[in-house]
MIKOLVEX-907148 format. One record per atom (N, C-alpha, C): residue in one letter; residue number from 1; x, y, z. Coordinates in nm, 2 decimals. Layout:
N
<r sepa="a" lovo="NUM" x="X" y="Y" z="Z"/>
...
This chain:
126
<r sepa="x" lovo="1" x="-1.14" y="1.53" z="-0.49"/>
<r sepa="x" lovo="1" x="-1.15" y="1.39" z="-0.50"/>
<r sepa="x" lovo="1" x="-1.03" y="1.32" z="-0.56"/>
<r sepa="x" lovo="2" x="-1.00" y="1.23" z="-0.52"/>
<r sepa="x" lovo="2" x="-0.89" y="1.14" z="-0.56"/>
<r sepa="x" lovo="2" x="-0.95" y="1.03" z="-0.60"/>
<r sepa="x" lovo="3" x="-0.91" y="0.92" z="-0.72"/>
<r sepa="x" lovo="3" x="-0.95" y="0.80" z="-0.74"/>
<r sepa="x" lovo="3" x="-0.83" y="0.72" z="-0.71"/>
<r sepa="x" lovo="4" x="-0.83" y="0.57" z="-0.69"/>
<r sepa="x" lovo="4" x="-0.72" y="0.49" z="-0.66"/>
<r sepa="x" lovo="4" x="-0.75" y="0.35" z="-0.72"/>
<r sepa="x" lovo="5" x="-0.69" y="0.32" z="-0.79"/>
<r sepa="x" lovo="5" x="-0.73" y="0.19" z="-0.88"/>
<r sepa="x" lovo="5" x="-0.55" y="0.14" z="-0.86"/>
<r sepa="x" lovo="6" x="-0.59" y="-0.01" z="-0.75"/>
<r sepa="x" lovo="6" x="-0.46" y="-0.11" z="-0.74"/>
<r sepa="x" lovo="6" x="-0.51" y="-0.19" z="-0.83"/>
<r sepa="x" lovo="7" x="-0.36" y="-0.27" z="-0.84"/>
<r sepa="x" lovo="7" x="-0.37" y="-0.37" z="-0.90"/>
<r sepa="x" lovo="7" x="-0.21" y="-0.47" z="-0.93"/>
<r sepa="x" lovo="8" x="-0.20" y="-0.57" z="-0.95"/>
<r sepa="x" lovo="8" x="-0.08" y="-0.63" z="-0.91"/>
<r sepa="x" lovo="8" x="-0.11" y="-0.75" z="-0.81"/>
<r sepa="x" lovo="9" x="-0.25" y="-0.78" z="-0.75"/>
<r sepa="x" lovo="9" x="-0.29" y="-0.88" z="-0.67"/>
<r sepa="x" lovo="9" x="-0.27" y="-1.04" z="-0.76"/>
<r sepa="x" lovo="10" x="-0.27" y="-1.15" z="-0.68"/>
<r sepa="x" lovo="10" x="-0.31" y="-1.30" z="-0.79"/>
<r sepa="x" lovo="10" x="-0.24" y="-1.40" z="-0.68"/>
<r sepa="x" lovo="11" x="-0.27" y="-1.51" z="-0.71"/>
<r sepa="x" lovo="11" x="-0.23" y="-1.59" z="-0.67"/>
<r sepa="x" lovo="11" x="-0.06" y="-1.67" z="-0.69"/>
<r sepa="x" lovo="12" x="0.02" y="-1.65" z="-0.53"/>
<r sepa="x" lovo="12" x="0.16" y="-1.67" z="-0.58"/>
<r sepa="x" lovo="12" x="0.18" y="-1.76" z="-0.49"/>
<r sepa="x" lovo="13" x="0.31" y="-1.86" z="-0.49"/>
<r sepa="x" lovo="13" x="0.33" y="-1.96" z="-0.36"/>
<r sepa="x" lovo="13" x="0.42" y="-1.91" z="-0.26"/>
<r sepa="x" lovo="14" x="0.39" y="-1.96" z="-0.14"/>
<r sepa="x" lovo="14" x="0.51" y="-1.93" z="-0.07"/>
<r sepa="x" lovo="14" x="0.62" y="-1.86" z="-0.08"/>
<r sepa="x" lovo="15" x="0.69" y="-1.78" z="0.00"/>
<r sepa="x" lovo="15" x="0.84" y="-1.75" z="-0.02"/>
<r sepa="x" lovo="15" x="0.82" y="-1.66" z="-0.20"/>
<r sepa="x" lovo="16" x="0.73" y="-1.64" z="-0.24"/>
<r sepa="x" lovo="16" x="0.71" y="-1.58" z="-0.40"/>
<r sepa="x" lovo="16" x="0.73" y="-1.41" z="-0.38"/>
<r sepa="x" lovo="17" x="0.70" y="-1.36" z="-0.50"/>
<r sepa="x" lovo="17" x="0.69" y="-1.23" z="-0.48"/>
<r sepa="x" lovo="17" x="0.62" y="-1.19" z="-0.59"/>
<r sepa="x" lovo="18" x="0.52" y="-1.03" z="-0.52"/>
<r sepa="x" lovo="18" x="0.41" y="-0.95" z="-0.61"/>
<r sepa="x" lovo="18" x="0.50" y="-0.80" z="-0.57"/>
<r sepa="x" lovo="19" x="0.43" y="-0.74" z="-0.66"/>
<r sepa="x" lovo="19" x="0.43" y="-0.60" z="-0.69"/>
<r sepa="x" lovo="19" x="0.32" y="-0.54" z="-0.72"/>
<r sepa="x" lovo="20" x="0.25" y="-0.46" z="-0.61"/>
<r sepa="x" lovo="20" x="0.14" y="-0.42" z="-0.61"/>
<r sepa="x" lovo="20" x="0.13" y="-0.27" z="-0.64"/>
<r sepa="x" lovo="21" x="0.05" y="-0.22" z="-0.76"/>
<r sepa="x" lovo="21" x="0.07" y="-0.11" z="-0.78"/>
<r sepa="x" lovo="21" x="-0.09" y="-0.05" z="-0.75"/>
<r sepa="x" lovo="22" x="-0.07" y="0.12" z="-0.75"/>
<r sepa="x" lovo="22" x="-0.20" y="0.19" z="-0.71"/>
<r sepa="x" lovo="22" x="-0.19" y="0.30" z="-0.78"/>
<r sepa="x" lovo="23" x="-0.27" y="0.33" z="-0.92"/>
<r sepa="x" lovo="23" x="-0.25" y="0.41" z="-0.93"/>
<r sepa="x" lovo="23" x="-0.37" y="0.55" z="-0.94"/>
<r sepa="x" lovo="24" x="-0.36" y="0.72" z="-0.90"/>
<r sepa="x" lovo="24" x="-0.40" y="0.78" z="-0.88"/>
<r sepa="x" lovo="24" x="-0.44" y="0.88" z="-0.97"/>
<r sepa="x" lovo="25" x="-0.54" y="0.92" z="-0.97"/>
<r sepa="x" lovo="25" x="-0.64" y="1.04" z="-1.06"/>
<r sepa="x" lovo="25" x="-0.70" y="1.16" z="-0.95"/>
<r sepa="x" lovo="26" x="-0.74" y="1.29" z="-1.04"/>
<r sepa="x" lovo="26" x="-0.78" y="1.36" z="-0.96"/>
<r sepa="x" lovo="26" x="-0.71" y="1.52" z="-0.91"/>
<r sepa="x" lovo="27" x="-0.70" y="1.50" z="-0.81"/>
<r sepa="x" lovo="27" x="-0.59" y="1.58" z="-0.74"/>
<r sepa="x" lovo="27" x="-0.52" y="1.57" z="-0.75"/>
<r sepa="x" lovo="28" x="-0.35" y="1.67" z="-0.74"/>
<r sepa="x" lovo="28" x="-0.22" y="1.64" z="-0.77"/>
<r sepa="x" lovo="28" x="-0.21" y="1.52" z="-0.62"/>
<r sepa="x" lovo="29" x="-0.12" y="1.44" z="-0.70"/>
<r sepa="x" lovo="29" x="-0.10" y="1.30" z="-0.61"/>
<r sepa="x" lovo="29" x="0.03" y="1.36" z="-0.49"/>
<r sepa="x" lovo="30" x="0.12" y="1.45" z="-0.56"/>
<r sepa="x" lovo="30" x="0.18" y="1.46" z="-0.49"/>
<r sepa="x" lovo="30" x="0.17" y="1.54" z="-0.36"/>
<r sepa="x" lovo="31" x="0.06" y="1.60" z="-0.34"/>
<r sepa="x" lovo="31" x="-0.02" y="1.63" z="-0.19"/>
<r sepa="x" lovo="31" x="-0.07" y="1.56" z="-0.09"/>
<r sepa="x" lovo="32" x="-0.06" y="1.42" z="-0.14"/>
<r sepa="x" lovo="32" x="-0.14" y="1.26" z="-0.03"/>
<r sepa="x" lovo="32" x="0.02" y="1.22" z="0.02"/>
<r sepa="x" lovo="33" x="-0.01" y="1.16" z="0.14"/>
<r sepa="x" lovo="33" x="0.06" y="1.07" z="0.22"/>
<r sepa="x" lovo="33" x="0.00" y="0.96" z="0.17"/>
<r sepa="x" lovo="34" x="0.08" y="0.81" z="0.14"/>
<r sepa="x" lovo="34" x="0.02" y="0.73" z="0.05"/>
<r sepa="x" lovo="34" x="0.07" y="0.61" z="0.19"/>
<r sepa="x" lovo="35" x="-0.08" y="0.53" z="0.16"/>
<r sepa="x" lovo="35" x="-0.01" y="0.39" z="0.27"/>
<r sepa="x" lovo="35" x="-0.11" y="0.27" z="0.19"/>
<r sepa="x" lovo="36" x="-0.04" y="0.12" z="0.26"/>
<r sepa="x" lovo="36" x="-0.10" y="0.02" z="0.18"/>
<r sepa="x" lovo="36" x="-0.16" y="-0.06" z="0.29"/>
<r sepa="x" lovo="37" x="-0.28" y="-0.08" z="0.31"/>
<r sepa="x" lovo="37" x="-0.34" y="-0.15" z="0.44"/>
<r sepa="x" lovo="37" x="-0.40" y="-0.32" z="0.36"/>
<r sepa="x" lovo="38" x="-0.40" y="-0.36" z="0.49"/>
<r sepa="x" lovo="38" x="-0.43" y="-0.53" z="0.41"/>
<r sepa="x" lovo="38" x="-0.57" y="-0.57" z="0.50"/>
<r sepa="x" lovo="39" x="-0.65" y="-0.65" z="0.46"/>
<r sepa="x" lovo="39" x="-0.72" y="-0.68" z="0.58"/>
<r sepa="x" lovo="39" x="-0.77" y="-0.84" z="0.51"/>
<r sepa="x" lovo="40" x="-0.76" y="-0.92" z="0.60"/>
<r sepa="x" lovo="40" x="-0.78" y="-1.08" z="0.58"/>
<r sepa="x" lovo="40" x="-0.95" y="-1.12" z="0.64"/>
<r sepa="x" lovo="41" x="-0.96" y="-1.22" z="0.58"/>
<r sepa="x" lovo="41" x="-1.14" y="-1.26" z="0.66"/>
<r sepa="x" lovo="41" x="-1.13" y="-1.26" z="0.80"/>
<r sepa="x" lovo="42" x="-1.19" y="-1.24" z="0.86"/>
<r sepa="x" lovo="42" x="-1.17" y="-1.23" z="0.96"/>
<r sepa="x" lovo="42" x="-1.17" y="-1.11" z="1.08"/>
<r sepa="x" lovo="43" x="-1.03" y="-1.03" z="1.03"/>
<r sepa="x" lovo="43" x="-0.95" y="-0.97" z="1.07"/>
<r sepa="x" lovo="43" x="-0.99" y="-0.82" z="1.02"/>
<r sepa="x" lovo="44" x="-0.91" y="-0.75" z="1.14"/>
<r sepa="x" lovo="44" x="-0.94" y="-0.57" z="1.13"/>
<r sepa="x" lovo="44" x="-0.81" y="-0.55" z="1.00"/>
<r sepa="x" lovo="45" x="-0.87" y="-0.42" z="0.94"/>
<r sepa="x" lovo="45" x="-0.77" y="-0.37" z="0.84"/>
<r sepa="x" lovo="45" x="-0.66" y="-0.32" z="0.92"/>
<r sepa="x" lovo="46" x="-0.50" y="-0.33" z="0.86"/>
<r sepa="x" lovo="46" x="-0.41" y="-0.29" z="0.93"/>
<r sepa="x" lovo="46" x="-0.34" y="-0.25" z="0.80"/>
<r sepa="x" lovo="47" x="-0.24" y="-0.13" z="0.85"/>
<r sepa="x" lovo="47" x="-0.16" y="-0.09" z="0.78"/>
<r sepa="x" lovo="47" x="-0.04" y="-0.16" z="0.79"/>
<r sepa="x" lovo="48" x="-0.02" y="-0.18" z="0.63"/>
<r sepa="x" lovo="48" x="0.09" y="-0.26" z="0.63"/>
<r sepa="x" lovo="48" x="0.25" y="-0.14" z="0.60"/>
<r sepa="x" lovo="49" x="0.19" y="-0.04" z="0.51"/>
<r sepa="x" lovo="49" x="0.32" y="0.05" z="0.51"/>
<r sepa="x" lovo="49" x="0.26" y="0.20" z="0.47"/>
<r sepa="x" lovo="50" x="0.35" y="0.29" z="0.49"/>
<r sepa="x" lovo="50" x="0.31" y="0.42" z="0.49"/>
<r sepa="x" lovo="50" x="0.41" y="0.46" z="0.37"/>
<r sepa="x" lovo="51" x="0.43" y="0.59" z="0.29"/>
<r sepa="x" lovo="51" x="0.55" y="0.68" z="0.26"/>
<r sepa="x" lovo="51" x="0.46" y="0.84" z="0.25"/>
<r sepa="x" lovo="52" x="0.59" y="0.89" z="0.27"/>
<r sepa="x" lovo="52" x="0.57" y="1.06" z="0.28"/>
<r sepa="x" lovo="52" x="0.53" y="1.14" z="0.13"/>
<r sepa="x" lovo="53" x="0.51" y="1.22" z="0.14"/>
<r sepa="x" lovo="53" x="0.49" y="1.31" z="0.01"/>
<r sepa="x" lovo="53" x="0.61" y="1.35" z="-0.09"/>
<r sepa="x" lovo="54" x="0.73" y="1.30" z="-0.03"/>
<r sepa="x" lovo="54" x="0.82" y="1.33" z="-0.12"/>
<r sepa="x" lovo="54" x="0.88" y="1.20" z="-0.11"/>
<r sepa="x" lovo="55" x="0.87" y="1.08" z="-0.05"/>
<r sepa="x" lovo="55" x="0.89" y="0.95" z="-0.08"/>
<r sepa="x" lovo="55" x="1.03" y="0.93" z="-0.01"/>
<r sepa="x" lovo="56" x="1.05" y="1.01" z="0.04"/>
<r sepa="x" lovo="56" x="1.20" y="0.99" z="0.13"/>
<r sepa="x" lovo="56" x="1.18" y="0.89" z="0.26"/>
<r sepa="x" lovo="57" x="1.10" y="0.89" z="0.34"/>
<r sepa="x" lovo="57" x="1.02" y="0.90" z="0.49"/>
<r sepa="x" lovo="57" x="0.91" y="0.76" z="0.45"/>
<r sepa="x" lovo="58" x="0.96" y="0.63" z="0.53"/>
<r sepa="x" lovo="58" x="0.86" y="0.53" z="0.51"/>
<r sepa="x" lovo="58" x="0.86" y="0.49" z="0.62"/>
<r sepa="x" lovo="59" x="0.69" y="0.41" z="0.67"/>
<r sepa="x" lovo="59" x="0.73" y="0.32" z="0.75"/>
<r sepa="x" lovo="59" x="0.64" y="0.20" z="0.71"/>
<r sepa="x" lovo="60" x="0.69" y="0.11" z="0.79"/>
<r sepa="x" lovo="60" x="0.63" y="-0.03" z="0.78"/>
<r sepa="x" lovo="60" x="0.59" y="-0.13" z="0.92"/>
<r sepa="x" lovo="61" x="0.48" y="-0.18" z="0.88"/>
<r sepa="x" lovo="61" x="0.44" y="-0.29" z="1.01"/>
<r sepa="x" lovo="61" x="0.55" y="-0.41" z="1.01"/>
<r sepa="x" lovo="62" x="0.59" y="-0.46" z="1.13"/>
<r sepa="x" lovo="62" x="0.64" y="-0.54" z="1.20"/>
<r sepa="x" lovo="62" x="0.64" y="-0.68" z="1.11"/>
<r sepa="x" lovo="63" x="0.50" y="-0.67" z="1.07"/>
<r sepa="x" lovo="63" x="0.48" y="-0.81" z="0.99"/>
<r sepa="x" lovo="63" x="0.49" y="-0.80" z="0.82"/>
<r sepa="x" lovo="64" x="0.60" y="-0.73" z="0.81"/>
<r sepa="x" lovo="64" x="0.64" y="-0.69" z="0.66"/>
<r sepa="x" lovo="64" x="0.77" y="-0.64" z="0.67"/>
<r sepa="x" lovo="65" x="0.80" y="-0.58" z="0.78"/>
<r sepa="x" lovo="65" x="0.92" y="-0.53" z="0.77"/>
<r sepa="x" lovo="65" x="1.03" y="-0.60" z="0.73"/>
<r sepa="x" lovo="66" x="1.17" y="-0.54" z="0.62"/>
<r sepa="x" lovo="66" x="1.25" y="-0.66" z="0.55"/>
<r sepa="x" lovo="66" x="1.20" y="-0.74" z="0.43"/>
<r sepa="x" lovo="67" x="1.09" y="-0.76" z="0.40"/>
<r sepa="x" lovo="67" x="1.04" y="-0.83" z="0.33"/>
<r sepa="x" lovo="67" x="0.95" y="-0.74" z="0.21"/>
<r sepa="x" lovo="68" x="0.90" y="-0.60" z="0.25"/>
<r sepa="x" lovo="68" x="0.83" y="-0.54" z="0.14"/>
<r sepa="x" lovo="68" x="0.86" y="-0.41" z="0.13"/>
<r sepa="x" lovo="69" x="0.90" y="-0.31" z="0.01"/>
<r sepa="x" lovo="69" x="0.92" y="-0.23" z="0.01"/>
<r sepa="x" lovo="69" x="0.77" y="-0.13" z="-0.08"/>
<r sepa="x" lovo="70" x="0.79" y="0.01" z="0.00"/>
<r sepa="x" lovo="70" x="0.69" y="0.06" z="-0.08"/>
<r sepa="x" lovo="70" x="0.78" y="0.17" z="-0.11"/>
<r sepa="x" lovo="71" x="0.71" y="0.23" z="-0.25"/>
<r sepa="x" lovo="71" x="0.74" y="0.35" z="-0.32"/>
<r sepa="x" lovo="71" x="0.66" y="0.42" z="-0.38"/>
<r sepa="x" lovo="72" x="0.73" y="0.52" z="-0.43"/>
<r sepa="x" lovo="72" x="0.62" y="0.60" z="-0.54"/>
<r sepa="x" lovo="72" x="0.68" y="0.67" z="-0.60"/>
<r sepa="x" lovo="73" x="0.63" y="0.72" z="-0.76"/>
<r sepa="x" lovo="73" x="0.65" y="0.82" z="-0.87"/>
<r sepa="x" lovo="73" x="0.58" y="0.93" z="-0.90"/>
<r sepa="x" lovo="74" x="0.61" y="0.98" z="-0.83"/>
<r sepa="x" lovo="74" x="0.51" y="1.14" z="-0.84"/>
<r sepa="x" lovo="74" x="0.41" y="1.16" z="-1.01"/>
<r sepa="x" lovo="75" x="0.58" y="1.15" z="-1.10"/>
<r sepa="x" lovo="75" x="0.53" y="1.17" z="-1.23"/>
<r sepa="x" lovo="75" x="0.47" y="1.05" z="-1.25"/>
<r sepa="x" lovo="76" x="0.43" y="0.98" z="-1.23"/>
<r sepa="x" lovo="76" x="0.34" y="0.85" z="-1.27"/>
<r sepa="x" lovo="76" x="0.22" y="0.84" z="-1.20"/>
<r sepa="x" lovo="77" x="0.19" y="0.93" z="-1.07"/>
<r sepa="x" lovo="77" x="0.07" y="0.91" z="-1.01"/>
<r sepa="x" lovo="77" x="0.03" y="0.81" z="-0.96"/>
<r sepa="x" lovo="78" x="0.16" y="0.73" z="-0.91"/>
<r sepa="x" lovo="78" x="0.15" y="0.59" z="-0.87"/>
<r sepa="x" lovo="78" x="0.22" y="0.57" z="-0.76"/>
<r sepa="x" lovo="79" x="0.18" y="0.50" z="-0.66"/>
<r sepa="x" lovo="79" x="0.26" y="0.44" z="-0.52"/>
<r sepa="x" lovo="79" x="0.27" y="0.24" z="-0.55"/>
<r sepa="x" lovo="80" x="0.37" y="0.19" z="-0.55"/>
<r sepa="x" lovo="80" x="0.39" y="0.10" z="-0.55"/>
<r sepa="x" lovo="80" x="0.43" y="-0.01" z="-0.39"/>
<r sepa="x" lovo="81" x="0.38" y="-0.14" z="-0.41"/>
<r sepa="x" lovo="81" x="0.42" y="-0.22" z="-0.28"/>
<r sepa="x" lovo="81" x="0.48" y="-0.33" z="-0.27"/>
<r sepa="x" lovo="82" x="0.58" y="-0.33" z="-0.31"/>
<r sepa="x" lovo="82" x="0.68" y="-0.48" z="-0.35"/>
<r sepa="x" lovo="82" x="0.69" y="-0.53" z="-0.22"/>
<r sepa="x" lovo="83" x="0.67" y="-0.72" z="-0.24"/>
<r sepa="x" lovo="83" x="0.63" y="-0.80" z="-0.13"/>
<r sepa="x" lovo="83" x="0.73" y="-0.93" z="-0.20"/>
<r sepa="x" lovo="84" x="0.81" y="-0.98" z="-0.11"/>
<r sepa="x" lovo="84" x="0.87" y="-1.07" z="-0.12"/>
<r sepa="x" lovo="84" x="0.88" y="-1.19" z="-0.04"/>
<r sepa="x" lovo="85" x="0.93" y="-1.30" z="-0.03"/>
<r sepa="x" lovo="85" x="0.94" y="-1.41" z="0.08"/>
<r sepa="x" lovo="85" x="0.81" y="-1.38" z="0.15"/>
<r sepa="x" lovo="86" x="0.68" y="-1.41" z="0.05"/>
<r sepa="x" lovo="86" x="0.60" y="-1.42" z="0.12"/>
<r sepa="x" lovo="86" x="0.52" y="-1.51" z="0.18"/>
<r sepa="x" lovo="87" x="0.42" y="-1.52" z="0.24"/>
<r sepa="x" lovo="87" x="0.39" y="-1.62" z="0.36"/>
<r sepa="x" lovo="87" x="0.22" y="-1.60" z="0.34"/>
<r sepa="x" lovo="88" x="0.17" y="-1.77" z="0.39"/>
<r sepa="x" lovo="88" x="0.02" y="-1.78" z="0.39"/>
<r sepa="x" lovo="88" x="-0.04" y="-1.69" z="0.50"/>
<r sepa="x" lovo="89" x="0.06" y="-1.62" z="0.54"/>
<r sepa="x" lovo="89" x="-0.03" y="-1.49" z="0.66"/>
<r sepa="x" lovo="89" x="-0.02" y="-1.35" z="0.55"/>
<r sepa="x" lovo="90" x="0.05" y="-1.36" z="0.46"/>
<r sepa="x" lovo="90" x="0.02" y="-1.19" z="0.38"/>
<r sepa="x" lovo="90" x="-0.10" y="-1.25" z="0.33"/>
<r sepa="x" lovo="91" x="-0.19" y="-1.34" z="0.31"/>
<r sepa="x" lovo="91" x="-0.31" y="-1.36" z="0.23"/>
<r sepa="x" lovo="91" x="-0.43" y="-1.26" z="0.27"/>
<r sepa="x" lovo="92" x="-0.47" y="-1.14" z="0.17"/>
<r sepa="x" lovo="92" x="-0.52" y="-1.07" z="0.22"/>
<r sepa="x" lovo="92" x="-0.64" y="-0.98" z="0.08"/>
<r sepa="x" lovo="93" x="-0.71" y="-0.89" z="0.12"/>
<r sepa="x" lovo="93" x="-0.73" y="-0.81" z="0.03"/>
<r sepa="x" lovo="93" x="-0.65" y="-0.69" z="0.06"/>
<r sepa="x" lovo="94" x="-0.56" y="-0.61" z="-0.07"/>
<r sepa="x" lovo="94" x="-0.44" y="-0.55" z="-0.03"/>
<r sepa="x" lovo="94" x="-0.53" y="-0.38" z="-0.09"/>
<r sepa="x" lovo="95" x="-0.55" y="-0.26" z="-0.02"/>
<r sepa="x" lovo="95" x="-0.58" y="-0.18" z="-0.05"/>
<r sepa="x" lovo="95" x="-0.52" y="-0.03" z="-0.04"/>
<r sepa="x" lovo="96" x="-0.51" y="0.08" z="-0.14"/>
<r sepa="x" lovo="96" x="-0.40" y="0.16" z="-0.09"/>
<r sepa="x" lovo="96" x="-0.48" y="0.29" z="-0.06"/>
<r sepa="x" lovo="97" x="-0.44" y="0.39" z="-0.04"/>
<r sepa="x" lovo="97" x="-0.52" y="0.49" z="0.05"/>
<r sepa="x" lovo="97" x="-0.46" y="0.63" z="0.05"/>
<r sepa="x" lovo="98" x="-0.55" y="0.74" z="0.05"/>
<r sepa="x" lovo="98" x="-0.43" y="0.84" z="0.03"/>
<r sepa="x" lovo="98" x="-0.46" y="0.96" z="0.14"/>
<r sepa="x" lovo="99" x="-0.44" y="1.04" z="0.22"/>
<r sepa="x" lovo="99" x="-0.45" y="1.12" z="0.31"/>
<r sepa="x" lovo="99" x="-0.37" y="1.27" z="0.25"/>
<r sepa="x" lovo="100" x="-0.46" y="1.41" z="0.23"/>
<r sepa="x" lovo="100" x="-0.43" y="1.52" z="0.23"/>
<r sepa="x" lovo="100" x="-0.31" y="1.56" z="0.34"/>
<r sepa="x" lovo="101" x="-0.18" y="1.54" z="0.37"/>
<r sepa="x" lovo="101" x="-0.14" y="1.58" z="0.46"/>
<r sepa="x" lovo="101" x="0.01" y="1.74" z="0.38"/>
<r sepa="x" lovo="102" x="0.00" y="1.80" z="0.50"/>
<r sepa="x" lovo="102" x="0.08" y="1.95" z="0.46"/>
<r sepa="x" lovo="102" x="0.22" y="1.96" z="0.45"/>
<r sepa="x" lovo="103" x="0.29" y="1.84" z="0.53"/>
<r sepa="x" lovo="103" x="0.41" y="1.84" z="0.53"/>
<r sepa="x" lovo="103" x="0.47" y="1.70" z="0.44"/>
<r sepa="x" lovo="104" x="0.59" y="1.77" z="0.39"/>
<r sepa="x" lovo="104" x="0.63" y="1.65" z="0.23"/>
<r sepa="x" lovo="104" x="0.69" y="1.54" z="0.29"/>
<r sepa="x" lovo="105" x="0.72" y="1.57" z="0.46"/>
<r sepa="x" lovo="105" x="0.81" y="1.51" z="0.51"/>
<r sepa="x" lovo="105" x="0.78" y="1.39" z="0.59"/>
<r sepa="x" lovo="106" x="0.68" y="1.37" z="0.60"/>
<r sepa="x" lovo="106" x="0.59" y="1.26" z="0.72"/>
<r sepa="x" lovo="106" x="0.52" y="1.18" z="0.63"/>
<r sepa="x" lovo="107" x="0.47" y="1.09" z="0.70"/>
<r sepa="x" lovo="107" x="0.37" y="0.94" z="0.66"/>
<r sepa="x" lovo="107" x="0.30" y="0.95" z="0.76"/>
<r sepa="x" lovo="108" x="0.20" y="0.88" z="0.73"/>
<r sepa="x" lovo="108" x="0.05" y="0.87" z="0.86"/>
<r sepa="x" lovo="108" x="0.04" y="0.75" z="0.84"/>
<r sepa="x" lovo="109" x="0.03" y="0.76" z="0.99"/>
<r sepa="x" lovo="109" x="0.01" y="0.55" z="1.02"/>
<r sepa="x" lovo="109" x="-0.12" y="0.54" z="1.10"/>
<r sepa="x" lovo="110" x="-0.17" y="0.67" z="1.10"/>
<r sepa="x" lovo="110" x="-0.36" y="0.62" z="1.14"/>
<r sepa="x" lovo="110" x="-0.39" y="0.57" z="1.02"/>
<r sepa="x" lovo="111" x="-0.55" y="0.58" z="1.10"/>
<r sepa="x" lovo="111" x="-0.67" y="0.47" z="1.00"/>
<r sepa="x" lovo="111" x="-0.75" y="0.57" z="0.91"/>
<r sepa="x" lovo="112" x="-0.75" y="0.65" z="0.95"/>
<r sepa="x" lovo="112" x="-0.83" y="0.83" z="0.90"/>
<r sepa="x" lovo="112" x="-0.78" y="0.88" z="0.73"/>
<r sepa="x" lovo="113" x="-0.75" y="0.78" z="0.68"/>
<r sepa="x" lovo="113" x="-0.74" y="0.81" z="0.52"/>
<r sepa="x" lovo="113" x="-0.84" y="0.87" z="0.47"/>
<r sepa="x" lovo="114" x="-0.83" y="0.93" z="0.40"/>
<r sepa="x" lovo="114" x="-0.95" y="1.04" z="0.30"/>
<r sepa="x" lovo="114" x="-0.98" y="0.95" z="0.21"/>
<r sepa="x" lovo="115" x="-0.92" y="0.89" z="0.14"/>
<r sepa="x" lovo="115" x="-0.98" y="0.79" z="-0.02"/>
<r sepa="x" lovo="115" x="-0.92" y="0.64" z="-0.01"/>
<r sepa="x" lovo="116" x="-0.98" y="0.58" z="-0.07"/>
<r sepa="x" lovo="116" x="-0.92" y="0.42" z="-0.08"/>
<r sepa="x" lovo="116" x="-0.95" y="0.38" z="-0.21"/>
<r sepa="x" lovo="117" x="-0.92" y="0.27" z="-0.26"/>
<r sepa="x" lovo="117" x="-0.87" y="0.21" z="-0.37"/>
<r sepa="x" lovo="117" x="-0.99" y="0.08" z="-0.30"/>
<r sepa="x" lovo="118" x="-1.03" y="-0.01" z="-0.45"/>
<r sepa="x" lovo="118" x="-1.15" y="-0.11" z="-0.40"/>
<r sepa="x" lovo="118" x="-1.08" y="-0.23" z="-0.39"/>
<r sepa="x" lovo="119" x="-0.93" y="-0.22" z="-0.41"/>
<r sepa="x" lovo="119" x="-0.85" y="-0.35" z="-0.32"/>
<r sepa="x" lovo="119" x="-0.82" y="-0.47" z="-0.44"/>
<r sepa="x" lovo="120" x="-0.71" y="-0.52" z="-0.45"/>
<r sepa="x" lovo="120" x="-0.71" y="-0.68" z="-0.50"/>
<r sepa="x" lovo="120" x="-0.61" y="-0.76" z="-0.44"/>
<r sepa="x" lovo="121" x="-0.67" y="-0.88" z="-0.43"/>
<r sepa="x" lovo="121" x="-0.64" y="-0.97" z="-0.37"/>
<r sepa="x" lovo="121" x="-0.51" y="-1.04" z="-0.36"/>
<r sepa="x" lovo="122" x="-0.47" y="-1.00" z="-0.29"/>
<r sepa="x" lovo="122" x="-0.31" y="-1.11" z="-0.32"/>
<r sepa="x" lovo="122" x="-0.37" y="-1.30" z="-0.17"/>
<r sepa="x" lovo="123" x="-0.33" y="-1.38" z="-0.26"/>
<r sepa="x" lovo="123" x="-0.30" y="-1.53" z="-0.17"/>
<r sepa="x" lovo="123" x="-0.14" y="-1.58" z="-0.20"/>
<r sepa="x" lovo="124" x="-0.15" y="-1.63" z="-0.11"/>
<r sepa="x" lovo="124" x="-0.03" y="-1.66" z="-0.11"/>
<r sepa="x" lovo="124" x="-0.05" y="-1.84" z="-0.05"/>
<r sepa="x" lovo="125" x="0.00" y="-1.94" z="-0.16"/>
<r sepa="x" lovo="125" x="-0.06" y="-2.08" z="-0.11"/>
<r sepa="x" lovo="125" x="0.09" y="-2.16" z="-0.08"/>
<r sepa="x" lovo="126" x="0.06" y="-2.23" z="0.03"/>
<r sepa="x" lovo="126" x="0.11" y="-2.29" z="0.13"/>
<r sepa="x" lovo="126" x="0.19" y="-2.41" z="0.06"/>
């Protein structure tokens, strides 16, 4: 079992910036492929970014890309999701996620995560 407790969500204006953090219990963290998915009223959950098990290897959705970087600290048990120039479309519940995967070298950009985190909210006002 893995636990995942984000946090770093709140209300910022336009063009602002958050740093959303996630941090992990449990299992060694460094065994999960870590990704950050958002999902708005409405709307299906989407992954917003992925990184690998050794944090070299990232990717990112189209509607973030340039604008938000993710990371992580092994020794801290933490994956991080810095969001900048941001927009009344990042307004979302921001949740992170972690997937058993075998190779240090890849990210997973399915939906098939093993654990999730219970999300906090980033708005972003107009």
């Amino acid at each position: 079992q893995v636990q995942l407790v984000e946090s770093g969500g709140g209300l910022v204006q336009t063009g602002g910036s958050l740093t959303l953090s996630c941090a992990a219990s449990g299992r060694p963290f460094v065994l999960y492929g870590m990704g950050w998915f958002r999902q708005a009223p409405g709307k299906e959950r989407e992954l917003v970014a992925a990184i690998s098990r050794n944090g070299v290897f990232k990717y990112y959705a189209d509607s973030v890309k340039g604008r938000s970087t993710i990371s992580r600290d092994n020794a801290r048990n933490t994956v991080y999701l810095q969001m900048n120039s941001l927009k009344p479309e990042d307004t979302a519940a921001y949740y992170c996620a972690a997937k058993l995967v075998t190779s240090t070298n890849t990210y997973f950009t399915g939906t098939e995560y093993s654990y999730w985190g219970q999300g906090t909210q980033v708005t972003v006002s107009s």
